[in-house]
Structures are given as structure tokens and as C-alpha cells.
VEXGU-834911 format. One line per 2 residues: number of its first residue (from 1); for each residue x, y, z of N, C-alpha, C. Coordinates in Angstrom, 1 decimal, always signed. Layout:
BEGIN
NUM) X/Y/Z/X/Y/Z/X/Y/Z  ...
//
This chain:
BEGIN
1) -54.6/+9.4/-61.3/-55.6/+10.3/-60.8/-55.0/+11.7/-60.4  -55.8/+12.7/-61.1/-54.7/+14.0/-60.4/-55.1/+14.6/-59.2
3) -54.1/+14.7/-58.4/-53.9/+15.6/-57.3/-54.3/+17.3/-57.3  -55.3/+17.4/-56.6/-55.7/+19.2/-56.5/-54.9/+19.6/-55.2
5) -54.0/+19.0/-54.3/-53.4/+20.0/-53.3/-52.3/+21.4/-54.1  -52.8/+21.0/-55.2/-52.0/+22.8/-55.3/-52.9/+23.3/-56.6
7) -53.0/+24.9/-56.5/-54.0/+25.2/-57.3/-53.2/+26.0/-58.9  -52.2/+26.2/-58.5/-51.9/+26.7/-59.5/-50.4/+26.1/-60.2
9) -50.3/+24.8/-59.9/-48.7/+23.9/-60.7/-48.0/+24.6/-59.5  -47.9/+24.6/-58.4/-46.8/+24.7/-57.2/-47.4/+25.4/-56.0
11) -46.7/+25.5/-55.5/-47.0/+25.7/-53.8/-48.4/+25.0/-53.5  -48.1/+23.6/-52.2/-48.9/+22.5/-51.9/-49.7/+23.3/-51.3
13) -50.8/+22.4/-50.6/-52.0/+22.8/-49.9/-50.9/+23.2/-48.2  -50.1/+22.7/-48.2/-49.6/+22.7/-46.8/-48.5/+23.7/-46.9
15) -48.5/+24.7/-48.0/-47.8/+25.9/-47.8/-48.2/+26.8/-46.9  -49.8/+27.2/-46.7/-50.2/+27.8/-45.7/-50.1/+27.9/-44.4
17) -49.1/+27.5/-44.2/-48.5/+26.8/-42.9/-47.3/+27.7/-42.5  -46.3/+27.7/-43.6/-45.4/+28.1/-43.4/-45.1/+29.7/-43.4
19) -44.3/+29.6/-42.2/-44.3/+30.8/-41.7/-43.3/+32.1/-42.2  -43.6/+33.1/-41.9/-43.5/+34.3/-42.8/-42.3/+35.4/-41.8
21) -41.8/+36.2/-42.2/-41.4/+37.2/-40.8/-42.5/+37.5/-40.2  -42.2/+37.5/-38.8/-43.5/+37.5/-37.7/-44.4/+39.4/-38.0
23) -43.4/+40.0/-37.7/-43.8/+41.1/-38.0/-42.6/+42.2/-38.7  -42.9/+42.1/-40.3/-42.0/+42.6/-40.9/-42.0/+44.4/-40.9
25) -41.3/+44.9/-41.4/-41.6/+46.7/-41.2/-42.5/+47.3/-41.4  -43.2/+47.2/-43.0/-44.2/+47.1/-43.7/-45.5/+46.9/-42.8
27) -45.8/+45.7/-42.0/-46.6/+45.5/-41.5/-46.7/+46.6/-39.8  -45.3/+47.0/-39.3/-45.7/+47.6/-38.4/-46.1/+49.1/-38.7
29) -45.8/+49.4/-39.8/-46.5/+51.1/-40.4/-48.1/+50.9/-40.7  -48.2/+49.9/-40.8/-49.8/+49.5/-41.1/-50.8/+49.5/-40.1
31) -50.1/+48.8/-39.0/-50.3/+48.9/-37.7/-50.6/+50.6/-37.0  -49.4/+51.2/-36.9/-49.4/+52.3/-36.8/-50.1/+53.2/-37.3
33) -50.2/+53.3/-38.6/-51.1/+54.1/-39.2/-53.1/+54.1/-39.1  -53.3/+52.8/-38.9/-54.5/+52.5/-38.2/-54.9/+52.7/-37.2
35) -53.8/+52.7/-36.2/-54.1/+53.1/-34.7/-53.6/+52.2/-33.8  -53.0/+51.2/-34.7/-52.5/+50.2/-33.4/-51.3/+49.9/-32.4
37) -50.7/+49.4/-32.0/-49.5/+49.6/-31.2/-48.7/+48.8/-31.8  -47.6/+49.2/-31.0/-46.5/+49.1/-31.8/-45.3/+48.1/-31.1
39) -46.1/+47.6/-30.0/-45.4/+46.0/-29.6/-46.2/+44.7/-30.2  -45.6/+44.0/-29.4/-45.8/+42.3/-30.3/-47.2/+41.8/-30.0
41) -47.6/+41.3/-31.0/-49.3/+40.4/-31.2/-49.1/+39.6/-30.5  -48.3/+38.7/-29.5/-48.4/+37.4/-28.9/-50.1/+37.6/-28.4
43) -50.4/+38.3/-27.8/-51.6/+38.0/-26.6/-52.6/+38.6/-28.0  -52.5/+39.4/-29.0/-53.2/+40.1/-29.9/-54.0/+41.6/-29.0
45) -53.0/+42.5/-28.5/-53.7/+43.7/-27.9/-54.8/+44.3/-28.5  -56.0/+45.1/-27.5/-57.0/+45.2/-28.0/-57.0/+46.6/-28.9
47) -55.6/+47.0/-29.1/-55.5/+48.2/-29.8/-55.1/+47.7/-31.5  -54.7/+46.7/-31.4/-54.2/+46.1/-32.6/-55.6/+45.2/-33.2
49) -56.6/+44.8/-32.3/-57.7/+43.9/-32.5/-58.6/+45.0/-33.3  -58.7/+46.5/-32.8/-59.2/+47.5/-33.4/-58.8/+48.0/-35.0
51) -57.8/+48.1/-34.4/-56.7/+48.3/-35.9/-57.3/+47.3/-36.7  -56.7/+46.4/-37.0/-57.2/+44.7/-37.3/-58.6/+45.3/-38.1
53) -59.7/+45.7/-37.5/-60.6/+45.7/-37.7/-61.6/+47.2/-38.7  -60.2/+48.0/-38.2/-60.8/+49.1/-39.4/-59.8/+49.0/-40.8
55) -58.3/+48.6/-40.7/-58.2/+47.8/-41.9/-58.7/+47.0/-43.0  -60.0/+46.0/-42.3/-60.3/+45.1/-42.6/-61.5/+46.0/-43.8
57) -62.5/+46.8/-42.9/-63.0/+47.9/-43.5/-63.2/+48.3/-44.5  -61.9/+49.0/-44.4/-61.0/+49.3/-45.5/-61.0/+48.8/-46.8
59) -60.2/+47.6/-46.6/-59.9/+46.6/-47.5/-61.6/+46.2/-48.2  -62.3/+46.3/-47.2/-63.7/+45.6/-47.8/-64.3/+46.8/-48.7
61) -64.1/+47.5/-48.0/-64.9/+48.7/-49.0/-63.8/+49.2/-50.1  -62.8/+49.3/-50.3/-62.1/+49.4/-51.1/-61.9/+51.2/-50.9
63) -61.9/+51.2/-49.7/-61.4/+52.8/-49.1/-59.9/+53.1/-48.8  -59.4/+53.8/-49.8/-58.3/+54.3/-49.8/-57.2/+53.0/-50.5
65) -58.1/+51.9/-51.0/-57.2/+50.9/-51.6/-58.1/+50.3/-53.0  -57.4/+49.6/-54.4/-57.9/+49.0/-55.3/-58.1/+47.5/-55.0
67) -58.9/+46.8/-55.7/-59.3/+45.8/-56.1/-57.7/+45.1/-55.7  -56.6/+45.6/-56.4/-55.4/+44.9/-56.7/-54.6/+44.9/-55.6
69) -55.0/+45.8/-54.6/-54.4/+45.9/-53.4/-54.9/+45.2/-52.3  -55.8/+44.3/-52.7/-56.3/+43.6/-50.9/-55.8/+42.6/-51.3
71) -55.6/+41.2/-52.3/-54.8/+40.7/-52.2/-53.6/+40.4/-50.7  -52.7/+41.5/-51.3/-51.6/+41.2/-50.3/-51.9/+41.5/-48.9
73) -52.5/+42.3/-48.8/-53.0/+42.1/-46.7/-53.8/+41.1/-46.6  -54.5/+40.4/-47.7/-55.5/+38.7/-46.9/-53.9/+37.8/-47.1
75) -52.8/+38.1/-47.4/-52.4/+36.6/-48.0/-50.6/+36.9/-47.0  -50.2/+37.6/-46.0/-49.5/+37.0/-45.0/-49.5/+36.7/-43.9
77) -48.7/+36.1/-43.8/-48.4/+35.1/-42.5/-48.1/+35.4/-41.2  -48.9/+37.0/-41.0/-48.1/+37.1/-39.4/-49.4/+37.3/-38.5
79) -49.2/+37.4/-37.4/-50.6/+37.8/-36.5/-51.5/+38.8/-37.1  -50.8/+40.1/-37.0/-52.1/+41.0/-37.4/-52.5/+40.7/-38.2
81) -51.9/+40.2/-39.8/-53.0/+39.6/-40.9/-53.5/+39.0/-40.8  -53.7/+37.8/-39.6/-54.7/+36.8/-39.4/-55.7/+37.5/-38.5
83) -55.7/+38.8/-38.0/-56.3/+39.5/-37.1/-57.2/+40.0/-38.3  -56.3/+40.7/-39.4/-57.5/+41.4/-40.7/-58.2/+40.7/-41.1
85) -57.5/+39.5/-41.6/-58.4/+38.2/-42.6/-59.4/+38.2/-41.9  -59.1/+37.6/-40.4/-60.6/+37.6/-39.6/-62.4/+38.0/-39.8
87) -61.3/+39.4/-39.6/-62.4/+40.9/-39.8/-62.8/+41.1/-41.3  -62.4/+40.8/-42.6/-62.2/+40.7/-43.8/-63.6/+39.5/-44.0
89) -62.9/+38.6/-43.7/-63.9/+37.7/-44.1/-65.2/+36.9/-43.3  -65.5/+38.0/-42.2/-66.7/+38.2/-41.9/-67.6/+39.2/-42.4
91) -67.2/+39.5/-43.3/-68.3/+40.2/-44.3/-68.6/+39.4/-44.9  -68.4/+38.4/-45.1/-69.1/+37.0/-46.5/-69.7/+36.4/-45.5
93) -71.4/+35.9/-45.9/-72.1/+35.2/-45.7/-71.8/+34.0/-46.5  -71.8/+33.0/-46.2/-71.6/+31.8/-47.8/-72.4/+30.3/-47.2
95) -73.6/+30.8/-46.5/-74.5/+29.9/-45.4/-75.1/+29.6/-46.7  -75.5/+28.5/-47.4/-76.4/+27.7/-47.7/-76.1/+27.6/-49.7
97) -74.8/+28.6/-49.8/-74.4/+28.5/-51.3/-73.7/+27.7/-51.5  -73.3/+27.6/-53.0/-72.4/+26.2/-53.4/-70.8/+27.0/-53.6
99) -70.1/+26.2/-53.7/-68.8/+26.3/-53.8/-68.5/+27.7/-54.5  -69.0/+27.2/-55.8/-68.8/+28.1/-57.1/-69.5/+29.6/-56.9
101) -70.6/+29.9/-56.5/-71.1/+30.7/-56.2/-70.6/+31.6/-55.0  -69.9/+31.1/-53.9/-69.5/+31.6/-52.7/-68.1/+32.1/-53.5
103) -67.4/+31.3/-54.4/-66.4/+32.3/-54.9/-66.2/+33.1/-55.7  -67.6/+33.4/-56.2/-68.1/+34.6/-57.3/-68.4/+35.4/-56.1
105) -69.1/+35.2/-55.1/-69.1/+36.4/-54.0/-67.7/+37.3/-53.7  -66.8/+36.5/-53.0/-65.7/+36.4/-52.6/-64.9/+37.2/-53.7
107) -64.5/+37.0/-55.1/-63.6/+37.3/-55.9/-64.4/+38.4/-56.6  -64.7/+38.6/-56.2/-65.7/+39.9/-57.3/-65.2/+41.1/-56.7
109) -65.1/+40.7/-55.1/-64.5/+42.2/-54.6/-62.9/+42.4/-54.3  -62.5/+41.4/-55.1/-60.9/+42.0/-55.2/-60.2/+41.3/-56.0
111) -58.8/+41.9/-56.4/-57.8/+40.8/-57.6/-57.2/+39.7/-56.8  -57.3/+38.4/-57.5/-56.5/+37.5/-56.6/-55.5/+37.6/-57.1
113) -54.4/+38.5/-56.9/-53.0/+38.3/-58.0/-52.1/+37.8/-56.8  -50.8/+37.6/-56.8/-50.0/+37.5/-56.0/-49.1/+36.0/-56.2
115) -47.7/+35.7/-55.6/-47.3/+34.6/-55.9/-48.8/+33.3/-55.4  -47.7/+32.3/-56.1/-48.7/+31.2/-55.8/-49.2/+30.4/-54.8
117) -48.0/+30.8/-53.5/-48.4/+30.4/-52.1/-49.1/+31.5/-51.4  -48.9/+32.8/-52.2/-50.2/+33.5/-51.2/-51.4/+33.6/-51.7
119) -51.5/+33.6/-53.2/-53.0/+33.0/-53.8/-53.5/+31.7/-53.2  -53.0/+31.1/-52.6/-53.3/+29.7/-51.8/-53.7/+29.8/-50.5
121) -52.8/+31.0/-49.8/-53.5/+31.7/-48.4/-54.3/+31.8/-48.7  -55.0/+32.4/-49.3/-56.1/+33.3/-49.3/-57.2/+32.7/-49.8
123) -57.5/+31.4/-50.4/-57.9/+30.5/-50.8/-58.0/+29.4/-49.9  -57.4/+29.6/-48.4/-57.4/+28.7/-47.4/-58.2/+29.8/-46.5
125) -57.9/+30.6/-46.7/-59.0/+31.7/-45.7/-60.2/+31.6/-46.2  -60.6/+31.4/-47.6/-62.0/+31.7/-48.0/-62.5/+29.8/-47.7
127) -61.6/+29.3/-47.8/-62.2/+27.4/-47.1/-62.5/+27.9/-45.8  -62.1/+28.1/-45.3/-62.2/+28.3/-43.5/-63.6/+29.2/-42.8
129) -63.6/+29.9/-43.9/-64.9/+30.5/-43.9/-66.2/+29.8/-44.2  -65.9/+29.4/-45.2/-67.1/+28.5/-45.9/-67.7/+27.2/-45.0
131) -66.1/+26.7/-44.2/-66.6/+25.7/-43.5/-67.7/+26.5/-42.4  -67.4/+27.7/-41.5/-67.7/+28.3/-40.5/-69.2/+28.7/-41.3
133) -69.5/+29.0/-42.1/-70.8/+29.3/-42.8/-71.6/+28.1/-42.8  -71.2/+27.2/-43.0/-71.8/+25.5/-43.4/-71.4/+25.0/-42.3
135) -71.3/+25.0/-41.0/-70.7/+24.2/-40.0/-71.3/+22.8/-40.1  -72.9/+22.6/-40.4/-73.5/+21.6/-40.2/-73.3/+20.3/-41.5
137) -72.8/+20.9/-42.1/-72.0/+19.9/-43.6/-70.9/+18.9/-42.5  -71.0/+17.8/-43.6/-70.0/+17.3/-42.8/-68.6/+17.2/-43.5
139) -68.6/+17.9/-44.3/-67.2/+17.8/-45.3/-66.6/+18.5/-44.8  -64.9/+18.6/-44.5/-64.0/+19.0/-43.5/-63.4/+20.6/-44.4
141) -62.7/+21.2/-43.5/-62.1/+22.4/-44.1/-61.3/+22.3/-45.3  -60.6/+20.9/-45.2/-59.1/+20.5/-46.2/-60.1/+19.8/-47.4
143) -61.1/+19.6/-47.2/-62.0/+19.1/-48.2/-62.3/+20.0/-49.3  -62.8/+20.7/-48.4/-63.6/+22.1/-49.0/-62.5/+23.0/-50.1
145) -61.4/+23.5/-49.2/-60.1/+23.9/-49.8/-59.7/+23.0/-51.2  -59.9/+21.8/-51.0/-59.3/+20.8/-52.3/-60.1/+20.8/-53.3
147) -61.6/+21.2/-52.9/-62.2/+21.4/-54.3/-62.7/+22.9/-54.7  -62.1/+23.6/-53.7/-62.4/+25.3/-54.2/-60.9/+25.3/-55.5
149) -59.8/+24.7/-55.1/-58.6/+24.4/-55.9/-59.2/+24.0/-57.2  -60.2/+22.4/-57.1/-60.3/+22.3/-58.3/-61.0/+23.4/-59.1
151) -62.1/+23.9/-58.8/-63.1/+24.6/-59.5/-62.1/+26.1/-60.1  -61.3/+26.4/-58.9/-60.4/+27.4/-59.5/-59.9/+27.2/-61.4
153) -59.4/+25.6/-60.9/-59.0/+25.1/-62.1/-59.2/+24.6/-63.1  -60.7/+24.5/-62.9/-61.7/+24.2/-64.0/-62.0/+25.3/-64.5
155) -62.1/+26.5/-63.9/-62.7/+28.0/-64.7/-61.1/+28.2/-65.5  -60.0/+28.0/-65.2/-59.1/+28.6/-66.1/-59.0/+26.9/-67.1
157) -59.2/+26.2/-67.4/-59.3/+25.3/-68.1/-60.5/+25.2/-69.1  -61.5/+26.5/-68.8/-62.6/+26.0/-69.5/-62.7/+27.5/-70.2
159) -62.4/+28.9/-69.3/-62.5/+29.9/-70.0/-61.4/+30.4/-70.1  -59.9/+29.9/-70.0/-58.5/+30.2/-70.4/-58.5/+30.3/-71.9
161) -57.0/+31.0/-71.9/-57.0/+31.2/-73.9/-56.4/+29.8/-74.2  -56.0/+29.1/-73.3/-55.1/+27.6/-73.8/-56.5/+26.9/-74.9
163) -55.2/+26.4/-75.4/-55.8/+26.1/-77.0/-56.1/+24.5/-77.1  -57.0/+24.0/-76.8/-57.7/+22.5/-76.8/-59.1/+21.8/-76.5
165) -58.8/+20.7/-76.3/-60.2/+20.2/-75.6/-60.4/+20.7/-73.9  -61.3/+21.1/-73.6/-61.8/+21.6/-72.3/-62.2/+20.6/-71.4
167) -61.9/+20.9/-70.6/-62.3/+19.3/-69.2/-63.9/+19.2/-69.2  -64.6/+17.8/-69.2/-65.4/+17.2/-69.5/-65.8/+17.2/-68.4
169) -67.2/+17.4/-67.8/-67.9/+17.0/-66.5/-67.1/+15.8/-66.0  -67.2/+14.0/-66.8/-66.8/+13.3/-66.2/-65.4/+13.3/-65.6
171) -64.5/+14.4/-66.6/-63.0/+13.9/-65.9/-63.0/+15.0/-64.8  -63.6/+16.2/-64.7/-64.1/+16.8/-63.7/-64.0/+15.6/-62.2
173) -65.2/+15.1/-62.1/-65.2/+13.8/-61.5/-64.2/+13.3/-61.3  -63.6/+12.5/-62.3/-62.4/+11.8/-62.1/-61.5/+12.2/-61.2
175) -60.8/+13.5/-61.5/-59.9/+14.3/-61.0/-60.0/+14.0/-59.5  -61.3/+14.1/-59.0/-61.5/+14.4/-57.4/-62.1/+13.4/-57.0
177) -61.6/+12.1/-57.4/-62.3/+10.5/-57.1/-61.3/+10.4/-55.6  -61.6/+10.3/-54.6/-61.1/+9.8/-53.3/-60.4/+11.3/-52.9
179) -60.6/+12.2/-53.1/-60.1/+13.8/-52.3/-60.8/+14.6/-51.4  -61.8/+13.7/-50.7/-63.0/+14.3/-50.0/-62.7/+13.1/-48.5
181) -61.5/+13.8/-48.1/-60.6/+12.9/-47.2/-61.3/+11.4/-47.2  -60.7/+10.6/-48.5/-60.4/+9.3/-48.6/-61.8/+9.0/-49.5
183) -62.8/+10.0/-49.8/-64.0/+9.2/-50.2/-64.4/+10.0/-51.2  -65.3/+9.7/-51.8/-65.5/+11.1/-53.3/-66.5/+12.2/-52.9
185) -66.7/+12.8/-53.5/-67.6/+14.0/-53.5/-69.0/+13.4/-53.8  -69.9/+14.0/-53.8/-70.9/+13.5/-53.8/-71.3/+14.0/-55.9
187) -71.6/+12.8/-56.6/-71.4/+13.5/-58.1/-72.9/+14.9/-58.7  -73.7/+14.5/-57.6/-74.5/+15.5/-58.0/-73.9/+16.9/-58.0
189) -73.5/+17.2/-56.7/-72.6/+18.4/-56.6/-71.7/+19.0/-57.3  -70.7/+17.9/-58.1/-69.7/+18.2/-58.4/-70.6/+18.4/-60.1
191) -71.5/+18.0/-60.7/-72.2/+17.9/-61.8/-72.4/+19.4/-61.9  -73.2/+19.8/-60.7/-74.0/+21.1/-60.8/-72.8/+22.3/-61.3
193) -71.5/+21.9/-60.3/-70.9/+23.2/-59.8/-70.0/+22.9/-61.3  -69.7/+21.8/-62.3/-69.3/+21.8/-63.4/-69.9/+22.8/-64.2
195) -71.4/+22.4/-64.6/-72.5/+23.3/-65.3/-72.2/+24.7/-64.7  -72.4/+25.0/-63.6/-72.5/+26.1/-63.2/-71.3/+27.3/-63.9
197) -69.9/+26.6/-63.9/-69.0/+27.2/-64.2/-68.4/+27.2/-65.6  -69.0/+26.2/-66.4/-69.0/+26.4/-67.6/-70.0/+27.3/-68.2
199) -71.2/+27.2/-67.5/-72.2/+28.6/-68.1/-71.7/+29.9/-67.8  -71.5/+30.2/-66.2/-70.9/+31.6/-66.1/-69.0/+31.5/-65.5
201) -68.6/+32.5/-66.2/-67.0/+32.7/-65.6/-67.3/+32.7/-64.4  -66.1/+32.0/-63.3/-66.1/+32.4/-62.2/-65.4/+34.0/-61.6
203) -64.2/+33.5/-62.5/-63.6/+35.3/-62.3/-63.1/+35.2/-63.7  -62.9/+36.9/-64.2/-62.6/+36.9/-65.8/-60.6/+36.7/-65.4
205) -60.4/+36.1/-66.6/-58.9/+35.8/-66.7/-58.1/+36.6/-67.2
//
């Protein structure tokens, strides 16, 4: 049975974890240039919460940056970028949509490029959202995360240039038999969001 804790052949689900330089140079010109200060996030100052917050802006409207450029501010590991991601991804609504569709929202407004463990941040930010959208689901965040992985990797398995047979609804299924912490997905869901992403690309490749 295969394992989806990683979305792209390396870096696990529990890379998101590991920690980054707290606040590298880079990040404090960023700071600065926004408006924020220029000591340490422990407590997260309310000048840096501000900052935080017209970055985020920014990034969403795609003012003064490309598609290829938000990437790397949703996907490190220090406070203020958990301060942006925040503000970032409270622009997505994703209350009552299916998996697949919440990440046609989500990916439409920017490149997911970047190594494989920060395409995984960022992919752990948009689970964490989704849970916070759907609170009343009872499927957990690490759930959610494990099948946004798979669907990732059913769109490049189904509209990739690799040259073969394309994954089948059922092994679809198969794949994610007991990954819905210890119990399956429910198969209607996982049926729909198959169809769904074999009719439309989720993001072009």
C-alpha cells in the first residue's frame, strides 16, 4: 500500500517541522522595508503583525511581486513568515468546497515552485486552512494534508508527460486505504475528487 506522507518522492510530511534560521538577513530587509522592526518576533510586535499583514497583501494581489515570487515567502520557517502565511491565507474561503477545488482556488494565484520541503510547507499551510474552513468535518488536519498530497499526485500522474497507464479511480482508493488516521476515506469522496481531476487540470504542469 503506498504511502502519501510525501508529495513529491522526498521530504516527509514531518518536514514541516523543521526548523529554519530563525531570522535570516533576507527576512529582516523584508521586515524593514514594510515597516516592521527590527528586533526579535518572540512575543510577535504589533509593528511586525502590521508588516506581516501588508506583505501578505502584497503577495495576494500580486503587487510589486509575480506569480513565481509568493512561493518563497508562504514556504519559510521563521516567525514573521508564519505571521504572513497567516494574513495570506485568510483570503481563501474553502468553507463547504472539496479538496480539489479548494486547490484550484489556492494555486491559481501563484507558482508552487520551490524545493520539495518548501512545496510541502506550503501545502501544510493550505491543510491548516482548510481544516479552519471546515472545522465541523471530522477529518483531522494531518488527514486532510495526506490527501491534498495524494490529489497533488494524481493530477501529475494523470496530466504529466510520463508515458503509460494513468492511475485508475480504484487504485486511487487503494493508495489511501487506512490514511485517514487509521481508517479510509470515505469512497464516495475520493470517487468524485478522482473524476473531478481527471476532467479538469488541477494546476497546468
Amino acid at each position: 500500500m503506498a504511502s502519501y506522507l510525501m508529495c513529491w518522492g522526498g521530504g516527509a510530511l514531518e518536514d514541516r517541522y523543521l526548523d529554519a534560521s530563525p531570522y535570516p538577513a533576507v527576512y529582516r530587509r523584508e521586515r524593514l522595508e514594510v515597516g516592521g522592526s527590527d528586533d526579535g518576533l518572540a512575543n510577535g510586535t504589533k509593528a511586525d503583525l502590521q508588516a506581516a499583514r501588508r506583505l501578505a497583501k502584497r503577495l495576494y494581489n500580486l503587487e510589486g511581486f509575480r506569480k513565481s515570487d509568493v512561493a518563497r515567502h508562504l514556504s519559510k520557517n521563521n516567525q514573521f513568515s508564519q505571521m504572513v502565511v497567516e494574513e495570506y491565507l485568510s483570503n481563501f474561503d474553502f468553507t463547504g468546497t472539496t479538496i480539489d477545488h479548494a486547490l484550484r482556488l489556492f494555486l491559481r494565484k501563484f507558482a508552487l515552485i520551490g524545493e520539495t520541503q518548501e512545496r510541502e510547507r506550503v501545502l501544510a499551510h493550505f491543510s491548516k486552512r482548510y481544516r479552519e474552513c471546515n472545522s465541523q468535518s471530522e477529518t483531522t488536519e494531518d488527514s486532510i494534508h495526506t490527501l491534498t498530497c495524494a490529489v497533488m499526485l494524481l493530477n501529475t500522474d494523470l496530466h504529466g508527460n510520463n508515458v503509460g497507464k494513468r492511475m485508475s479511480c480504484s487504485q486511487f482508493i487503494s493508495n489511501l486505504e487506512g490514511l485517514n488516521d487509521g481508517h479510509d476515506f470515505p469512497k464516495d469522496l475520493l470517487k468524485v475528487t478522482h473524476t473531478h481531476t481527471h476532467t479538469l487540470v488541477l494546476v497546468a504542469l
